[in-house]
C-alpha positions in Angstrom: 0.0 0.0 0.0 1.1 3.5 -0.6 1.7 5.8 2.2 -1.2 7.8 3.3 1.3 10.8 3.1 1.9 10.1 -0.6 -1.2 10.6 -1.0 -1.7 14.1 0.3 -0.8 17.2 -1.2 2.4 19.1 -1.1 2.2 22.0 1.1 3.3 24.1 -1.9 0.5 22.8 -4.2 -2.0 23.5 -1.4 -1.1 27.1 -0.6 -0.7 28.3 -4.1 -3.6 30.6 -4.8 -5.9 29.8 -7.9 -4.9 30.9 -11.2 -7.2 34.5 -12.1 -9.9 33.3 -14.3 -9.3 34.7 -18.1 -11.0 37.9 -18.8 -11.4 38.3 -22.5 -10.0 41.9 -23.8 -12.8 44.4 -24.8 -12.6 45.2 -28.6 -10.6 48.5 -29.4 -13.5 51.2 -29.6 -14.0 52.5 -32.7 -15.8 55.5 -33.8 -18.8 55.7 -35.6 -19.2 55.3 -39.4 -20.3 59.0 -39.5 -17.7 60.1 -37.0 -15.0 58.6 -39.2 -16.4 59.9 -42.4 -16.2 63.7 -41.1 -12.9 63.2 -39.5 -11.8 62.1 -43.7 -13.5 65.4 -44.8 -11.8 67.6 -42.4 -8.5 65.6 -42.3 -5.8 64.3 -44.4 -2.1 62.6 -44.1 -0.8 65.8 -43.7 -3.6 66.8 -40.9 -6.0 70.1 -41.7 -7.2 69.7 -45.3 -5.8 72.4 -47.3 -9.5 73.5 -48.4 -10.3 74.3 -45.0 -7.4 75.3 -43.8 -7.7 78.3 -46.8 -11.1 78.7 -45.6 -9.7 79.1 -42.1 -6.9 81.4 -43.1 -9.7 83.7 -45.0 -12.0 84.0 -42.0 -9.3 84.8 -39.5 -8.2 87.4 -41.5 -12.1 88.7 -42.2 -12.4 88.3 -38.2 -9.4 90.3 -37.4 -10.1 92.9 -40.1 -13.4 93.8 -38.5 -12.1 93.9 -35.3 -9.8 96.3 -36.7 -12.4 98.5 -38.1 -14.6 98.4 -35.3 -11.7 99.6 -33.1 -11.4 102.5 -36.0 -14.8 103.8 -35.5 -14.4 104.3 -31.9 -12.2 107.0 -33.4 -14.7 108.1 -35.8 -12.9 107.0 -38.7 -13.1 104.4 -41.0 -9.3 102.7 -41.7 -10.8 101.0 -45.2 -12.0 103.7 -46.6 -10.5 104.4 -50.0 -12.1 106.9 -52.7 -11.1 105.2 -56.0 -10.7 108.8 -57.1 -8.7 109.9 -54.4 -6.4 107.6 -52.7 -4.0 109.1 -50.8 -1.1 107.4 -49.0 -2.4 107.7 -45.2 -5.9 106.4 -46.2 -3.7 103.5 -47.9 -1.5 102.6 -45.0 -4.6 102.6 -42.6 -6.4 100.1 -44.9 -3.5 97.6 -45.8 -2.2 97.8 -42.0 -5.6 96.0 -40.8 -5.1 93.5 -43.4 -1.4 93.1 -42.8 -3.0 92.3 -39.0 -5.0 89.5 -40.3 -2.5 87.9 -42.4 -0.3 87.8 -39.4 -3.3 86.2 -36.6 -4.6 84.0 -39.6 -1.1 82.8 -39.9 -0.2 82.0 -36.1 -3.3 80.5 -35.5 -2.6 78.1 -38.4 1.0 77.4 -37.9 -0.2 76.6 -34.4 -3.1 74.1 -35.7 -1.1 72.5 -37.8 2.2 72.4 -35.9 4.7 74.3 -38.5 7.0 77.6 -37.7 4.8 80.7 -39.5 8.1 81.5 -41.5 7.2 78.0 -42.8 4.7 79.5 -45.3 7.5 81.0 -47.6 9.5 83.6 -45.4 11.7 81.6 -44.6 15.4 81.2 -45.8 18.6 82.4 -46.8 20.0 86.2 -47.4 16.4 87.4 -47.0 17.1 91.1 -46.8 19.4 90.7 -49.7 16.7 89.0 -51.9 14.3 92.0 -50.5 16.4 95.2 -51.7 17.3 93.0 -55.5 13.4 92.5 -55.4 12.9 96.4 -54.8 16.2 97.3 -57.3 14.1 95.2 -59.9 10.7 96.4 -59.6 11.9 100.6 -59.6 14.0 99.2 -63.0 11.4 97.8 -64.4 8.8 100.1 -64.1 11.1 102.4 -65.5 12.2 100.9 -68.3 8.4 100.4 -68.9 7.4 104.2 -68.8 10.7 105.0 -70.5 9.9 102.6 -73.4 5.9 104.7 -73.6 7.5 107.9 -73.1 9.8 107.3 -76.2 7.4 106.0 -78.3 5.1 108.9 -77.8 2.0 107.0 -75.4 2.7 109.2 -72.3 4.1 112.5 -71.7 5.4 114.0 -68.7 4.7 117.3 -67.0 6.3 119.7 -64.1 6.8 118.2 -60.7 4.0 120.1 -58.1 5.9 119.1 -55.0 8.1 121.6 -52.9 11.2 119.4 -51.9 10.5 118.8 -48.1 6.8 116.9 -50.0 9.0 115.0 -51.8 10.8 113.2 -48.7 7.3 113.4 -46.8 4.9 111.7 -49.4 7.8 109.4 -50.8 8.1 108.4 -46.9 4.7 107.6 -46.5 4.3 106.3 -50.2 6.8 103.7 -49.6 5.6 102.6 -45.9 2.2 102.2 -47.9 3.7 99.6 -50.5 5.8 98.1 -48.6 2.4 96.7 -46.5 0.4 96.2 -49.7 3.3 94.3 -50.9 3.0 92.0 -47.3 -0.9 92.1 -47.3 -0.9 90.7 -51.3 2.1 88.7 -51.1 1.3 87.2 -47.6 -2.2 86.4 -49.2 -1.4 85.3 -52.2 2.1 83.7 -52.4 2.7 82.8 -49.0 0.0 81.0 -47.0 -2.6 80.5 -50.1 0.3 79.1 -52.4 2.2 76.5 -49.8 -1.2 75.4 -48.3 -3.1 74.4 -51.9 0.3 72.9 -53.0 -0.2 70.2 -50.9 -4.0 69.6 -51.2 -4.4 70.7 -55.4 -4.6 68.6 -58.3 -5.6 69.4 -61.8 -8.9 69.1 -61.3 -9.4 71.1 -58.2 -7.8 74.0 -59.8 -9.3 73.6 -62.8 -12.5 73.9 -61.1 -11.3 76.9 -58.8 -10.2 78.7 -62.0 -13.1 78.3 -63.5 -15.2 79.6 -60.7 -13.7 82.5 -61.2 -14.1 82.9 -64.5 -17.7 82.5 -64.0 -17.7 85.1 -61.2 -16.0 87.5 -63.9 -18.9 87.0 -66.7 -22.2 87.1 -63.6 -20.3 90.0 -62.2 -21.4 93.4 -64.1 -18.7 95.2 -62.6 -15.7 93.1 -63.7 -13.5 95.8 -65.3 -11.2 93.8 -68.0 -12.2 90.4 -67.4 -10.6 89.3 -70.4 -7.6 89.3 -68.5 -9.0 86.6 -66.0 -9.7 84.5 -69.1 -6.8 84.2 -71.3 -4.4 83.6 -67.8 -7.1 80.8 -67.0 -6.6 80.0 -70.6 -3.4 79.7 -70.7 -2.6 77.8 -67.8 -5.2 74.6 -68.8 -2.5 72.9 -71.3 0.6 73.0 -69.0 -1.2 72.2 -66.2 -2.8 69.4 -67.4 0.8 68.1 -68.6 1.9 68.3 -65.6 -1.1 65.8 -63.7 -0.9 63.6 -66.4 2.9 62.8 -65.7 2.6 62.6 -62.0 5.2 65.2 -61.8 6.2 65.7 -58.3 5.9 69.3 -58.5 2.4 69.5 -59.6 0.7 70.6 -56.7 2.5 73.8 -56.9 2.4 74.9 -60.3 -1.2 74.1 -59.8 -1.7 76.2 -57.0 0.4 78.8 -59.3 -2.1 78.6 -61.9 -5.1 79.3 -59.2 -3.2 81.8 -57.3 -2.7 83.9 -60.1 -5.8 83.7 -62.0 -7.5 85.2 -58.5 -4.6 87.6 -58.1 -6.1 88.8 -61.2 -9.5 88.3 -61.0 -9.3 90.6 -57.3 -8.1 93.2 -60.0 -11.5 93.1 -61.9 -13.1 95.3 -58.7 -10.9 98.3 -59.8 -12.6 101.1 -61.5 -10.4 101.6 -64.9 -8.7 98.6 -65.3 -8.5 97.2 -68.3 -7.9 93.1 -69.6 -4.0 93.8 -70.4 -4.0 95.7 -67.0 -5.6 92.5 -65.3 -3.5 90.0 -67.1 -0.6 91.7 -66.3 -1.7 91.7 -62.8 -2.1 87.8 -63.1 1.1 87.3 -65.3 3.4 89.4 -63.0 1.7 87.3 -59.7 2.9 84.4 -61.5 6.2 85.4 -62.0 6.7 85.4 -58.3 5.4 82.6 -57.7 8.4 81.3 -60.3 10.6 83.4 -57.8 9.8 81.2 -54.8 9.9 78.4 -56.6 13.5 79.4 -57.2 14.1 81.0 -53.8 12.1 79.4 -51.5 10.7 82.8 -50.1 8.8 85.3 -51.0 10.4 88.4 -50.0 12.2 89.1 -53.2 8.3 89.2 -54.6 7.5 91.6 -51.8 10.2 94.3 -52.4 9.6 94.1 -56.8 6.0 94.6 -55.4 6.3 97.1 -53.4 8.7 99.3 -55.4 6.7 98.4 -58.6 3.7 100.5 -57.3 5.9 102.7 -55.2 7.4 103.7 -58.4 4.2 103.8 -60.7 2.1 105.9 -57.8 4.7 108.1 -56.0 8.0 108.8 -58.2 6.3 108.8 -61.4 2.5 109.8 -60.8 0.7 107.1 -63.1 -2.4 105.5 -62.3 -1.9 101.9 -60.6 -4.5 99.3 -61.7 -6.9 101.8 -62.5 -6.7 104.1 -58.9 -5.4 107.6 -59.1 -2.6 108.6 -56.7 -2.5 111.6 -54.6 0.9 113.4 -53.7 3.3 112.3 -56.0 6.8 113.9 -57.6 6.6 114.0 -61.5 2.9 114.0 -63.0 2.6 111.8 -66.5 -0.4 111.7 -69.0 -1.2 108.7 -71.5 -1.3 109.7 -74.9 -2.7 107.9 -78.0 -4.6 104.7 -78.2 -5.4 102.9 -74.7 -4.3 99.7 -76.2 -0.9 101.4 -76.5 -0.4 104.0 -73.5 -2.5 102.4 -71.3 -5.2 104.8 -70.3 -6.9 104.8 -66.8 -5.3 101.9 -66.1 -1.9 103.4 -66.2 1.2 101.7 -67.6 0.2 98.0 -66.4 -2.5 98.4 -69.0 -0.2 99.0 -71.9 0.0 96.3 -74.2 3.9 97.1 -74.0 3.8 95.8 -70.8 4.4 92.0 -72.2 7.7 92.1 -73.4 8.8 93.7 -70.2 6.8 91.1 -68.8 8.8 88.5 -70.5 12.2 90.0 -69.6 11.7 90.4 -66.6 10.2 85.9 -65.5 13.6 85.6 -67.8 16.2 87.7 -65.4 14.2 86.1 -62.5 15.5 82.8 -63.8 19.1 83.5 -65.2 20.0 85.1 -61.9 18.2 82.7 -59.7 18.4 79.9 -61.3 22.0 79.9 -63.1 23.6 78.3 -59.7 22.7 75.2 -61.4 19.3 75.3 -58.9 16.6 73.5 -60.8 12.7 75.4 -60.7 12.4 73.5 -56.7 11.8 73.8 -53.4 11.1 72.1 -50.4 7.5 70.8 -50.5 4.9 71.9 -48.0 4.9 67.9 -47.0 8.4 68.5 -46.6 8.5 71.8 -44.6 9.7 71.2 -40.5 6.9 71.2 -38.3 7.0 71.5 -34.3 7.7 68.3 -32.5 
């Protein structure tokens, strides 16, 4: 017989507590169907969708700019009024500042939302100031080689300067703090934030479709002055573009956003009283041009100093009309002569039809100095850009 203590249990065996009865895991919650589909409208790989996030940027800067305004009228005055017949250089630095004000919030509160620096959005880079002052150097040039080439063929003829010379230093003071903000407030608009943001989030078809909104805006709007313009850069950018989506080139997306960019830089034109189609396509051509600058720079502020010296020149130094407004306080005083197709009429020099070769000469000095470094038409995508950890 086996020994009764054989038998029994180890004391080990009977003290060891019983095993914890398996507890199936819960399946991972998961949201609902509807839940999941809004979270794929609103986001993307690359977080905020750029559609909305352009929608954002525009709203913040609405927001902020009637904020602004209603701070004005505590002051009894209105910072965005501007007499299309009399714009003067204070009433333009009060408007563009509140803009300028809305660029900068719209842009925080994005670069915070989606987790980037704000000089990501095209301010960002190498020998800045440099690029600035050969931007400003360029745009007095050529704006003077434009009136110079209507002056010598007989479109516009100049008469005596009106200003005492302490005027001169006071309105071309005031004058250039004026364009150097619309230069920000249209370039910041435009070429920074609008530009990096739909180059990540356009193909062909969505700019196709946002061009030709626009275009249709142009014809149901009655007040479109030189529409034409709108069309033929819509035109003209439907070929290339389309090129481009076809061969899955990796730098679609911006020369997409390009094509949009500038056909509204344009069309934004149309709301100018005297403007004329060259006037407006050269309005959409030259906004291309700088978008062919970043492209080659990676910023934007060589665009903002030939901006802002462009118009500084046109309004202040030589007294022309500027897309179709009429400048107060400037040094010389010039009047078109001839045909408007030639000397440009109310719309001033940007509405001369010799404004294309100077067009021309000018995207091809933007690439031979820009580009002959051997630096292809690239930059850093907006996938690409840094964002905050």
């Amino acid at each position: 017989m086996n020994d009764p203590q054989e038998l029994r249990p180890s004391a080990d065996v009977a003290t060891q507590p019983a095993a914890d009865p398996i507890i199936p895991l819960a399946p991972p919650l998961q949201d609902p169907a509807e839940v999941r589909f809004l979270k794929y409208i609103v986001l993307g790989p690359q977080g905020l969708r750029a559609g909305w996030a352009a929608l954002l940027f525009m709203l913040i800067i609405i927001l902020t700019m009637i904020i602004y305004g209603a701070v004005g009228s505590l002051f009894k005055a209105n910072p965005f009024h501007q007499d299309p017949g009399h714009v003067t250089a204070v009433s333009t630095v009060s408007s563009e500042l509140g803009t300028v004000l809305g660029i900068i919030a719209a842009m925080a509160v994005l670069a915070l939302i989606e987790r980037r620096r704000i000089v990501s959005y095209y301010l960002n880079g190498p020998r800045n100031l440099l690029r600035f002052l050969a931007g400003a150097a360029g745009g007095f040039v050529a704006v003077s080689a434009l009136i110079g080439l209507l002056y010598k063929s007989g479109f516009l003829h100049f008469g005596p300067a009106t200003l005492t010379t302490p005027q001169i230093f006071q309105y071309g003071a005031i004058w250039g703090l004026a364009f150097l903000l619309v230069g920000l407030s249209e370039e910041g608009t435009f070429r920074c934030y609008f530009l990096f943001t739909l180059a990540r989030g356009m193909n062909f078809w969505w700019s196709g479709g946002c061009v030709a909104s626009l275009c249709l805006f142009a014809v149901l709007n009655p007040q479109s002055n030189g529409a034409g313009g709108v069309y033929l850069m819509a035109s003209l950018g439907v070929i290339p573009c389309l090129l481009l989506h076809l061969k899955r080139s990796p730098s679609s997306g911006f020369w997409q956003a390009a094509w949009f960019t500038s056909t509204a830089f344009g069309y934004v034109h149309t709301f100018n009283q005297g403007e004329s189609w060259i006037g407006i396509f050269s309005a959409a051509a030259i906004g291309f041009i700088f978008c062919v600058s970043i492209r080659l720079t990676g910023s934007v502020w060589f665009a903002i100093g030939f901006h802002g010296a462009w118009d500084w020149a046109q309004t202040f130094f030589y007294g022309t009309p500027d897309s179709g407004l009429l400048p107060e306080g400037h040094y010389l005083t010039t009047t078109p002569s001839g045909a408007v197709l030639w000397s440009g009429g109310s719309a001033g020099p940007e509405g001369s039809i010799l404004i294309l070769p100077i067009l021309a000469l000018i995207l091809l000095v933007v690439v031979l100095i820009y580009g002959r470094r051997g630096r292809q038409l690239e930059s850093p995508s907006p996938a690409a850009q840094p964002q905050l950890s």
